[in-house]
PLY file of the C-alpha trace (Angstrom):
ply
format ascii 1.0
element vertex 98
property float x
property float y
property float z
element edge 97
property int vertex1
property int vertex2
end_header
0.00 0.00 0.00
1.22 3.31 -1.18
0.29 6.78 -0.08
1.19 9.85 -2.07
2.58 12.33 1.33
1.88 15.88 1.43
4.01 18.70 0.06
6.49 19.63 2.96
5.74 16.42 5.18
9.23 15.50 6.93
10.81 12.07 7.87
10.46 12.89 10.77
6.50 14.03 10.50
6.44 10.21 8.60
8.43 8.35 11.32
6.34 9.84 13.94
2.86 9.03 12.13
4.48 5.43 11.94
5.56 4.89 15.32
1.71 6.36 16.59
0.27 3.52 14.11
2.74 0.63 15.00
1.08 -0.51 18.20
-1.90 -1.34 16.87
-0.63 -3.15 14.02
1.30 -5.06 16.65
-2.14 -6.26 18.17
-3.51 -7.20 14.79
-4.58 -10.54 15.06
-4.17 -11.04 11.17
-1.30 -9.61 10.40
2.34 -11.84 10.34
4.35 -8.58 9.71
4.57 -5.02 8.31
7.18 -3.03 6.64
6.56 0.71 6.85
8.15 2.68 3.35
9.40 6.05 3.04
10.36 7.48 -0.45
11.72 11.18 0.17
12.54 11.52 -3.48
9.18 10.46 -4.81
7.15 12.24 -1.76
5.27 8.10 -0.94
5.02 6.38 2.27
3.14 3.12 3.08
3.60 -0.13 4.23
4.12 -3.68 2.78
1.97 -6.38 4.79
2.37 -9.99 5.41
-1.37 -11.38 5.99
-2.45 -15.01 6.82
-5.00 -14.16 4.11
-6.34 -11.22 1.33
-9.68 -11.11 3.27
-8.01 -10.25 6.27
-6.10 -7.18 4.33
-9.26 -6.14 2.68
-11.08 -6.26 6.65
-8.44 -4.06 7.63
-7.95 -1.45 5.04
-11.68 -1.00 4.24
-13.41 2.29 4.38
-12.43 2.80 8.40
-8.66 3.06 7.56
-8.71 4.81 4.13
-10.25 7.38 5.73
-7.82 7.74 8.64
-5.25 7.91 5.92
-7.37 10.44 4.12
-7.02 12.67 7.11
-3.23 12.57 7.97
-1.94 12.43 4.55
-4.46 14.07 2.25
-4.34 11.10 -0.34
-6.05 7.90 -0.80
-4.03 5.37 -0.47
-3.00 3.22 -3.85
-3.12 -0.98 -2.92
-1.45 -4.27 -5.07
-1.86 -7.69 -4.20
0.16 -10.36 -4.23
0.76 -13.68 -3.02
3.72 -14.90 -0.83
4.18 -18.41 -1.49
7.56 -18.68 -0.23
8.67 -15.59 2.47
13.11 -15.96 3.72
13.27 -14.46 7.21
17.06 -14.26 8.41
15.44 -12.67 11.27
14.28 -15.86 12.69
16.48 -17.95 10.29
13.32 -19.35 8.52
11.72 -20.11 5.35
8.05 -20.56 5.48
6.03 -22.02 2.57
2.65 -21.90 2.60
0 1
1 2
2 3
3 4
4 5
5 6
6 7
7 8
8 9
9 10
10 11
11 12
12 13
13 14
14 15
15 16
16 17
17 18
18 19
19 20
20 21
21 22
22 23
23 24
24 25
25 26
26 27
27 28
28 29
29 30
30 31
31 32
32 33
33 34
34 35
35 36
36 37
37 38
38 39
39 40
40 41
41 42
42 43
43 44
44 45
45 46
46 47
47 48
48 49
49 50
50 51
51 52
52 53
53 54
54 55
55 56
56 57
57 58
58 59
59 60
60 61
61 62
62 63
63 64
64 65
65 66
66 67
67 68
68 69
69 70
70 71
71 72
72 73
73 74
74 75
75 76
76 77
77 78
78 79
79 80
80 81
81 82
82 83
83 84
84 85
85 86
86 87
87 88
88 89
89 90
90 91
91 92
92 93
93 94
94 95
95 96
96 97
């Protein structure tokens, strides 16, 4: 999920918007794992997400959350699907099929 950012928004105005939203993504239920982006050339932020299933991503960023991202960034945000059949995580030094 992409979100064009407003003209003048900061890193630092990003990173702090982030690190408000992480908790709850921590509590998701549904989600394995989320990558926040940040493209100061291009003026995007967004995330990549990990979800047991698409259901569960289309639950979550339904009209409830593209509205909260409506009012902090002033875009709607832009979403691609894809599937994950095989994820390498040196993290946890695993390989998960699915």
């Amino acid at each position: 999920m992409t979100i064009k950012l407003p003209e003048g928004m900061t890193r630092e105005d990003v990173k702090l918007n982030y690190e408000m939203t992480a908790p709850k993504w921590r509590e998701n239920p549904d989600l394995i794992r989320k990558n926040y982006l940040y493209d100061a050339e291009n003026g995007v932020g967004g995330g990549v997400y990990l979800w047991k299933e698409k259901s569960h991503a289309l639950k979550w960023h339904g009209a409830e959350f593209r509205k909260k991202v409506m009012e902090i960034y002033g875009s709607e945000p832009e979403s691609q699907f894809f599937e994950t059949p095989i994820v390498v995580d040196n993290l946890i030094g695993e390989i998960s099929k699915d």
